[in-house]
C-alpha positions in Angstrom: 12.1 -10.1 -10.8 14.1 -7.2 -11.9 17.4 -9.0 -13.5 14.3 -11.1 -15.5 12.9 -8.3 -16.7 15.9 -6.2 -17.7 16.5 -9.3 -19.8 13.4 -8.6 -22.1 13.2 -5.3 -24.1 10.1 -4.2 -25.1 9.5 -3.8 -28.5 7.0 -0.5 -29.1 4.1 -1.1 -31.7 2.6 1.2 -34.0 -0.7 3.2 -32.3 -3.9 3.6 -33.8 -6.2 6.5 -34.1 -8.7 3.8 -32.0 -5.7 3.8 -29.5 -5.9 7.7 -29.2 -9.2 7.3 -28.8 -9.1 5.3 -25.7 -6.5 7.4 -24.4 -9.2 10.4 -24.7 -11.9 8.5 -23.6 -9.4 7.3 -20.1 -8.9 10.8 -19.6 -12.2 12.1 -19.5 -13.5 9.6 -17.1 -10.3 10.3 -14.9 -10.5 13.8 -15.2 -14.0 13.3 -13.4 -12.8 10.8 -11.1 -10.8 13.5 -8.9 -14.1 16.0 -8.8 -15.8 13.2 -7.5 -12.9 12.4 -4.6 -12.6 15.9 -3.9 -16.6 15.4 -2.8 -17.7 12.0 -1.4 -14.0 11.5 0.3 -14.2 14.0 3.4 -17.6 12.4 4.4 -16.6 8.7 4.1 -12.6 9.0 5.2 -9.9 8.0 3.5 -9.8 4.0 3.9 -14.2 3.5 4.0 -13.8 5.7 0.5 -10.9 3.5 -0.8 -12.3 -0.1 0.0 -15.9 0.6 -1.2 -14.3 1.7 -4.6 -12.2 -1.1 -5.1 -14.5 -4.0 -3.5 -17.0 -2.3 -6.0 -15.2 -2.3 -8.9 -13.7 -5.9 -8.1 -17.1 -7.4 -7.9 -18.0 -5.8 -11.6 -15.1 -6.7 -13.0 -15.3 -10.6 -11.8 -18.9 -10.6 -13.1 -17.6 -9.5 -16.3 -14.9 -12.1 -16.4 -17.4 -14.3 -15.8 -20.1 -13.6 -18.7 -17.5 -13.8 -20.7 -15.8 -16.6 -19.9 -12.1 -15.2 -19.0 -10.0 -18.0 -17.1 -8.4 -16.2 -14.0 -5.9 -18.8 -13.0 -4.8 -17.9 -9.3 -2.9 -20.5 -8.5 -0.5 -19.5 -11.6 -1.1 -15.6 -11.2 -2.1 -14.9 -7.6 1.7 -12.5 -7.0 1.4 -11.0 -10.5 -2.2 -10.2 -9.3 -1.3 -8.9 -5.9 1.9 -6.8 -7.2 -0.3 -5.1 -9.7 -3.3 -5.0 -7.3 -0.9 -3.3 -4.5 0.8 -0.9 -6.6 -2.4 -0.5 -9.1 -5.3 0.3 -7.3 -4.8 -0.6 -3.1 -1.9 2.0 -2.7 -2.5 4.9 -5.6 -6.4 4.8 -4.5 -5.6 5.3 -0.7 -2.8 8.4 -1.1 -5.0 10.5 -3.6 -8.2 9.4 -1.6 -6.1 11.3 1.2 -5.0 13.8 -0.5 -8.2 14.8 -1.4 -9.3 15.8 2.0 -6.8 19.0 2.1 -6.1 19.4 -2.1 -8.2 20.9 -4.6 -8.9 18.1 -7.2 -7.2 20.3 -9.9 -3.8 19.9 -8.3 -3.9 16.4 -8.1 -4.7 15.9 -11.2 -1.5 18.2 -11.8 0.7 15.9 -9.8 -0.5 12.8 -11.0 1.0 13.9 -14.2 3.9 13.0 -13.0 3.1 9.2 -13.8 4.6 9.0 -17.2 8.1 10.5 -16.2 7.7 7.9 -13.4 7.2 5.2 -16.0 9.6 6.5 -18.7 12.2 6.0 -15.7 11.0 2.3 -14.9 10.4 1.5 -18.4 14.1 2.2 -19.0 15.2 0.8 -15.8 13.1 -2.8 -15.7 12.1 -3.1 -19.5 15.0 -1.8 -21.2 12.4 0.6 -23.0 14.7 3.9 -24.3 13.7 7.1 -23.5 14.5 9.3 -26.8 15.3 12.9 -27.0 11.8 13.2 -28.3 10.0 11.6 -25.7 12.1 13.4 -22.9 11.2 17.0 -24.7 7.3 15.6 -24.8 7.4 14.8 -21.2 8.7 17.9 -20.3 6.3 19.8 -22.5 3.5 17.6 -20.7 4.8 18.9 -17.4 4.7 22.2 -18.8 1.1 22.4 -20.1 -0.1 20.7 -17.0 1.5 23.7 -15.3 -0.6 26.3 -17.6 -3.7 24.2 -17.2 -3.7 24.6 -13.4 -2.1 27.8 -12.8 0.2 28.8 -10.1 -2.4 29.7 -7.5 -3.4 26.1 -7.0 -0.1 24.7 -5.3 -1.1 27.4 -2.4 -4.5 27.0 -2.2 -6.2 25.6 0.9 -2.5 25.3 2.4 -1.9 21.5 1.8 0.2 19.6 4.2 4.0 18.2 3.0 2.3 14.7 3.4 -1.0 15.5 1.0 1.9 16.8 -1.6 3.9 13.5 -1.4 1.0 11.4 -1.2 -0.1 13.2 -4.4 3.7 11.8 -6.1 4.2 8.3 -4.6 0.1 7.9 -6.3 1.3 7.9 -10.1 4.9 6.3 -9.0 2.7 3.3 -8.0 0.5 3.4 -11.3 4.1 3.2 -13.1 5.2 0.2 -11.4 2.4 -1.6 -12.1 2.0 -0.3 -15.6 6.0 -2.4 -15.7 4.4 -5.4 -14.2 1.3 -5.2 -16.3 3.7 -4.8 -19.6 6.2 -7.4 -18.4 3.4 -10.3 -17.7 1.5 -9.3 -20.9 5.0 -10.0 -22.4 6.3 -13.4 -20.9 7.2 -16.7 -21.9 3.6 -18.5 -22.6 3.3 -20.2 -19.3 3.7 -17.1 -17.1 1.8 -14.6 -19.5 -1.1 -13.3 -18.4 -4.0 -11.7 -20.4 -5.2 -7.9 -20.5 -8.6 -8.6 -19.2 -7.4 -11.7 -16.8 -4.7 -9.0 -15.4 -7.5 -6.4 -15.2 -10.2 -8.5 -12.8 -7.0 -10.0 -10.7 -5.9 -7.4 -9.5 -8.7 -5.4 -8.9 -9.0 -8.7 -6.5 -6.0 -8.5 -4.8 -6.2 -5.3 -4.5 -9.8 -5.5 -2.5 -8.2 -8.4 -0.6 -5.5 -6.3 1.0 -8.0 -3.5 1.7 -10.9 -5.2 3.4 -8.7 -6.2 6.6 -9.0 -2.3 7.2 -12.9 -2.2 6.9 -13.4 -2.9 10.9 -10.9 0.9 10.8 -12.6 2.5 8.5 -16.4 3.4 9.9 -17.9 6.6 9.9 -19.4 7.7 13.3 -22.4 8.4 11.3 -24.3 6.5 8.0 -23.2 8.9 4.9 -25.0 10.6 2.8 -27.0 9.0 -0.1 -24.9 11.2 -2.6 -21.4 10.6 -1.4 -22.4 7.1 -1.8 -23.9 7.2 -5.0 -20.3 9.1 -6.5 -17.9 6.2 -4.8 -20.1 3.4 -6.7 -19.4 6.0 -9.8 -16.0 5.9 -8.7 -16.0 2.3 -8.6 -17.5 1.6 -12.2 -16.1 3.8 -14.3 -12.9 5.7 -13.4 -11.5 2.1 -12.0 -14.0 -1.3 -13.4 -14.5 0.1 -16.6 -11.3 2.3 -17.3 -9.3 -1.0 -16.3 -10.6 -3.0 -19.1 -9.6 -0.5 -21.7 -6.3 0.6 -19.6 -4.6 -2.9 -19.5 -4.9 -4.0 -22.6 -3.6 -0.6 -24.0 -0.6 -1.2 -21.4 0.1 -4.6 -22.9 -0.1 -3.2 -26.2 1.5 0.5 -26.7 3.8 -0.2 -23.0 3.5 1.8 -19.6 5.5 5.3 -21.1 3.2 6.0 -23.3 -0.1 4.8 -22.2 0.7 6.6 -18.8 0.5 9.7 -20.7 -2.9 9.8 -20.7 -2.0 11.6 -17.3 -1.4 14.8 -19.0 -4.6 14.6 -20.6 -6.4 14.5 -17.4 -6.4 18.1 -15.7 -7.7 19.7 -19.1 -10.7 17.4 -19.3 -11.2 18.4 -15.3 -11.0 21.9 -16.5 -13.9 21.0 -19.5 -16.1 19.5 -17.0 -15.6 22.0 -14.7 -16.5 24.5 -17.2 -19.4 22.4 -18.2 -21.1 21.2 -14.6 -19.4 23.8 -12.2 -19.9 27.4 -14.3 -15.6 27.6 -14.3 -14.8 30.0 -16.6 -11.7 28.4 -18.5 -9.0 31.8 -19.0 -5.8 31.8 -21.6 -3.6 29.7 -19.9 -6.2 26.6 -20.2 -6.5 27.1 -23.8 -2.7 27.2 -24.3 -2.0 24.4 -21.9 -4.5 22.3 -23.5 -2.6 22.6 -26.5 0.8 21.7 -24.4 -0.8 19.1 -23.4 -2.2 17.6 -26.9 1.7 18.2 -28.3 2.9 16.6 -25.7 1.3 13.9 -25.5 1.4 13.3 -29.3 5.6 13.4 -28.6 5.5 10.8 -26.1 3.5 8.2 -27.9 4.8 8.6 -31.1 6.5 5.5 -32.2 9.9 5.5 -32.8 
């Protein structure tokens, strides 16, 4: 797969202000998503937590092929499904669903703002996609705002273990190499490509598929709590059914670098809706990371 792909450069495509939209509108619901881990996954457990969100979300998303009438194909598609299902939802889902029984949600939003250097890497490594002066300084900045937004005293709080740290990194290195095989099968030759939406309710398939064999695992000694329920069918229709039908087809469209960067966006709208539901008080260093942030992320999806 890889000599393939480094054989087809990706050509970049002007963004819309509809696209920065979307990227805004991905970010808020994200930035929720990791408030909502940090509280339902420590009753349910890691694996209960990560199959109910994906079964969920895979049932939405195949009624919504459905109604509207979106030709799945599995006998052409099932490995493109299952890559992108593995790496896209099955894997990331499970380490931050972990990482959230020891690490404030604020810090993994922090280090799953690492996906877009992940996917500038891959880009350039699997899609021949360059990775301009400009772009490196707007990851970096990224990085950098992040940082602000957070603050220091979040990589020490609660004393996370080495493996909730890592778990937190190998989360957006798997969102960038399906965000490669999502840009690669949007871009094939006719009989192998695959459509956004088609790609979108796939995978979220696959992905439940290699998950339920776990289910048997995965019981709680005692029947959860109505609420922690009700946030991992939240968790299931927005931050991963309905964020993947804007997500892909903005992947196909603006490629993996730049649509990943709606990671740095994250963390400040965690911070907004912590300030809004939670009484945070948002200090200096929000303020001028959230404007780290913005530049950044302008940089990075810039066309060049």
């Amino acid at each position: 797969m890889l000599k393939v792909i480094n054989q087809s450069p990706i050509n970049c495509v002007h963004i819309s202000p509809l696209d920065f939209a979307r990227l805004g509108l991905l970010a808020a619901i994200w930035g929720a998503s990791f408030i909502a881990m940090r509280a339902s996954v420590p009753e349910l457990g890691t694996l209960l937590a990560t199959i109910g969100r994906v079964s969920l979300a895979a049932i939405a998303l195949v009624l919504f092929s459905h109604l509207n009438k979106i030709p799945l194909q599995w006998k052409r598609h099932y490995r493109a499904y299952f890559l992108a299902g593995l790496f896209g939802a099955a894997l990331p889902f499970a380490l931050f669903s972990y990482a959230a029984h020891y690490l404030p949600a604020a810090l993994s939003a922090l280090l799953n703002a690492t996906c877009p250097l992940f996917g500038a890497l891959f880009s350039m490594l699997w899609l021949a996609e360059k990775l301009s002066a400009r772009k490196l300084i707007g990851l970096l900045l990224g990085l950098a705002g992040v940082w602000m937004l957070v603050g220091a005293r979040s990589l020490f709080a609660n004393n996370p273990t080495s493996l909730s740290l890592i778990a937190c990194l190998l989360g957006p290195a798997c969102f960038a190499i399906s965000g490669v095989v999502i840009k690669y099968y949007s871009c094939s030759k006719k009989e192998n490509r695959i459509e956004p939406l088609a790609m979108a309710t796939g995978s979220m398939v696959a992905a439940s598929l290699i998950l339920l064999p776990a289910l048997p695992f995965s019981l709680p000694a005692q029947f959860p709590s109505y609420p922690a329920i009700g946030l991992v069918a939240a968790l299931a229709l927005f931050p991963s059914a309905f964020a993947q039908i804007i997500f892909i087809p903005l992947v196909a469209r603006i490629g993996p670098t730049r649509a990943m960067s709606v990671s740095f966006l994250i963390p400040l709208f965690s911070m907004i809706w912590g300030f809004l539901f939670l009484d945070e008080v948002i200090g200096i260093s929000c303020v001028l990371g959230g404007f780290a942030v913005l530049a950044a992320t302008g940089l990075v999806v810039k066309t060049d």
